[in-house]
N, C-alpha and C positions, 0 to 999 in steps of 0.2 A: 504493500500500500504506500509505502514512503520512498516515492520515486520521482519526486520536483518540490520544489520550491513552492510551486504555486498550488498542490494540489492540494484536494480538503484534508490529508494528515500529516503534510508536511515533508522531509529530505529526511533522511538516515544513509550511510554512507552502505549500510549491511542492505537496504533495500536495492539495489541494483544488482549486487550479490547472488542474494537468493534469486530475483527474477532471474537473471540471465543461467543459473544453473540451474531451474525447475523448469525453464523452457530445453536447456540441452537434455538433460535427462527423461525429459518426457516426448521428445523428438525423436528420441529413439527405444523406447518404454524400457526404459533401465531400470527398471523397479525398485530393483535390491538396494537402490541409493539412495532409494527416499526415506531408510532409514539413521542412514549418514549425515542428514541435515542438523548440526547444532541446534539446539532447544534455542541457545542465548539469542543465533542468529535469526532464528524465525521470530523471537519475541522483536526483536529489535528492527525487524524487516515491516513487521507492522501486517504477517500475513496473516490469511484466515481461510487457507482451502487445503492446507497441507494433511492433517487427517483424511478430508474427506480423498484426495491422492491417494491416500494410502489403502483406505476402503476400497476405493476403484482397482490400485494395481491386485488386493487377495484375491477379488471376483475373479480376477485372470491370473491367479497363482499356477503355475505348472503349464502354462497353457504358451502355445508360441504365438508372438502379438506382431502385425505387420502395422507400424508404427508411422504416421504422417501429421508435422505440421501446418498448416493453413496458414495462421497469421501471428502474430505479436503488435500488440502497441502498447502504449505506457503517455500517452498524449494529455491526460488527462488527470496524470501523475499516479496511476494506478494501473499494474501491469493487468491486459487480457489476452491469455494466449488464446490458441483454439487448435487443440489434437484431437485426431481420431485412433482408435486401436482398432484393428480386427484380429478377433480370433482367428487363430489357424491349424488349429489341431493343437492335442497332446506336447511338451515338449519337457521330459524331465530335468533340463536343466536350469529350469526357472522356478523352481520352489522355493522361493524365496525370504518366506517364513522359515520355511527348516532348518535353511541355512544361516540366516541369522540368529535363529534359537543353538544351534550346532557350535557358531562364533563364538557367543555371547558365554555360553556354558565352557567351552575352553579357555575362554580368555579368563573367567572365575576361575577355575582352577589352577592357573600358569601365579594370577596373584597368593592364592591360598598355600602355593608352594613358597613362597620368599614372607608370607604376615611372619612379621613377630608375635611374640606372645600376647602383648595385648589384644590384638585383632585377633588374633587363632583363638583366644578365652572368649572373647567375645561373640564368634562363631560358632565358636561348640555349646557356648550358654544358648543362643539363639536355638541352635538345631534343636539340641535335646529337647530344650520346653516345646518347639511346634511337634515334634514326632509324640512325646510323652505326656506333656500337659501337665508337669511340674517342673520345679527349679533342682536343677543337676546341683550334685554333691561337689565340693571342690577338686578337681584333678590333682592327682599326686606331682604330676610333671611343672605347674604354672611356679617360677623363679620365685627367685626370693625378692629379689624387690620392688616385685606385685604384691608380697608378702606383711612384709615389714615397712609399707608405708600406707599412708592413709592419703586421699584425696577428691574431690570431685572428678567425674567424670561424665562423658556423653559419648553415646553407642549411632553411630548413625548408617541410617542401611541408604542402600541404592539401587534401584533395579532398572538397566535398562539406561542407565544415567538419570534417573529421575526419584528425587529420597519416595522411601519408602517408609521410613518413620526414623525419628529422632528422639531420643529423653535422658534423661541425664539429672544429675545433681551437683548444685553450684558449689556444696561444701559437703565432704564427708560425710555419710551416713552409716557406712557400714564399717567393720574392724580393719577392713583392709584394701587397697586397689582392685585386689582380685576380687572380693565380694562384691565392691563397690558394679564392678564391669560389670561380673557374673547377673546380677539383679537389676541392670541396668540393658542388657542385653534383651532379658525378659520382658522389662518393657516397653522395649523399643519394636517389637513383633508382637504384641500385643494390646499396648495399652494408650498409644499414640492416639488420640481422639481424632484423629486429623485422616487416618487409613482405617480398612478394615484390620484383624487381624491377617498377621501371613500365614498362608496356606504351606501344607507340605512341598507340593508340586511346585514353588518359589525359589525354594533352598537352594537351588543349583546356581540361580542367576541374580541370588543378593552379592552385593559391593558393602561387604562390610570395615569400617572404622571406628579408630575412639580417640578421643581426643579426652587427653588430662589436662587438667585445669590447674593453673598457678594460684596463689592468692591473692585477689580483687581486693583493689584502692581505690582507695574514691579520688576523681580530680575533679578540678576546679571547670573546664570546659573542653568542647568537643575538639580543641583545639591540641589538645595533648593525646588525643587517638590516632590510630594506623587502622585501616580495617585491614589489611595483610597481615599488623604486627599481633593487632590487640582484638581480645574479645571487647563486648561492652556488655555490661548491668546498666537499664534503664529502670531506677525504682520511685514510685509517687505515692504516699505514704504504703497502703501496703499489699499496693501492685507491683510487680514486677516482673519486666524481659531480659531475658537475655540472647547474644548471638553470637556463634563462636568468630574466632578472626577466620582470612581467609576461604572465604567460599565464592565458589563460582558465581558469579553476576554481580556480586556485593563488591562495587568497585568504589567508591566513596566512602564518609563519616555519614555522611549523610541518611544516605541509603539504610546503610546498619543500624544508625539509631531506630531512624522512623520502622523498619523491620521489628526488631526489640522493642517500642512502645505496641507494636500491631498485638504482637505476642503476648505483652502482656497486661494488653487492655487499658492501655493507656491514653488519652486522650489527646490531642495535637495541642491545645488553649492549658494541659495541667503543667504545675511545676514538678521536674524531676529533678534529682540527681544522679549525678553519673560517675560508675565504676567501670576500670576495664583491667582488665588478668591479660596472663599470654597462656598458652595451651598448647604441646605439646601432641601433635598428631600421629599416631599408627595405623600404620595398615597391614 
């Protein structure tokens, strides 16, 4: 949609991007790449047909597609292409769900070979509760200094590149990191209000992480945050968000904060103050 200056949504630099590669792509019905497209870049492209793309290439999953152009313009600052497909028989080399489900489930396992312990506890806390439906006993193998410290943590899942639930605790609640994980794990596949629970048939293609959290100080203003560097705490008397540093799209102070007040129901016109920690990522 954001493809001039003068059109009704305006210029983004990603919107010519995306146009010009969902016209090549679908010039030639490449299907398998429309799930290649950046989340960030479509949000930012300002599109709204790319699902239903994707809807269109399963109907012809497996199938061979003689594939034709018409037109493109963008005149109006809003790209319209106009492709036709036809079916052309059978062709098994275009199942192109399989094969992205085939990808996506190797490439889990390629990271699950290199987690360290943090993420591999957090893993196996996740797995056992969706298979069993209680919280796993502590592993005899998890290090000692998961053991022998104490701290907040947050478990964040991803499937597909897209969370799949997030929860966590700002300070210690449990005896130890490991506990801490291990229970945190739990609720991150289950108790995230924001997803359903995860299903068995998940497990293969969750992107699991944890981030430990340093100890939150208060500063004086938003002028002493990194969102690369620093988590932030946004609290107003006894509301509170928080959002860890570093995550994809959260590219400003800005952004982070207003995220953190969303979260934790915090008003745009309330007085907060503000904390922010650094956190220590595993995967």
């Amino acid at each position: 949609h954001k493809l001039q200056d003068y059109g009704p949504y305006g210029f983004a630099e990603e919107g010519p991007i995306y146009d010009s590669r969902i016209m090549d792509v679908c010039s030639e019905a490449r299907f398998g790449e429309l799930f290649d497209f950046d989340e960030k870049l479509c949000e930012k492209a300002a599109e709204c047909g790319h699902r239903s793309f994707v809807i269109m290439a399963g109907a012809l999953d497996g199938k061979a597609v003689e594939a034709r152009q018409y037109s493109h313009e963008d005149v109006t600052g809003v790209g319209y292409g106009i492709c036709s497909f036809l079916p052309k028989g059978d062709d098994e080399s275009r199942h192109f769900l399989a094969m992205r489900l085939k990808h996506a489930k190797e490439d889990i396992e390629r990271k699950k070979q290199v987690s360290d312990a943090y993420a591999r506890l957090a893993r196996a806390s996740a797995e056992f509760f969706v298979r069993n439906g209680h919280v796993m006993p502590l592993p005899d193998w998890v290090p000692n200094e998961l053991l022998n410290a104490r701290a907040g943590a947050f478990v964040s899942i991803h499937k597909f590149g897209e969370l799949r639930g997030c929860i966590g605790t700002i300070s210690p609640v449990c005896e130890n990191i490991a506990l801490e994980i291990i229970r945190n794990a739990v609720s991150a596949v289950s108790e995230d209000p924001r997803f359903e629970p995860v299903k068995e048939d998940e497990l293969s293609y969750l992107d699991i992480s944890v981030d430990v959290l340093g100890e939150a100080e208060r500063i004086g203003s938003e002028a002493e945050l990194d969102a690369r560097k620093y988590g932030v705490i946004v609290q107003s008397g006894s509301k509170r968000g928080l959002l860890l540093p570093d995550l994809d799209g959260v590219d400003t102070v800005r952004q982070q904060i207003e995220i953190a007040k969303r979260k934790g129901g915090i008003s745009a016109g309330d007085e907060v103050d503000l904390f922010r920690f650094e956190a220590v990522r595993h995967y």
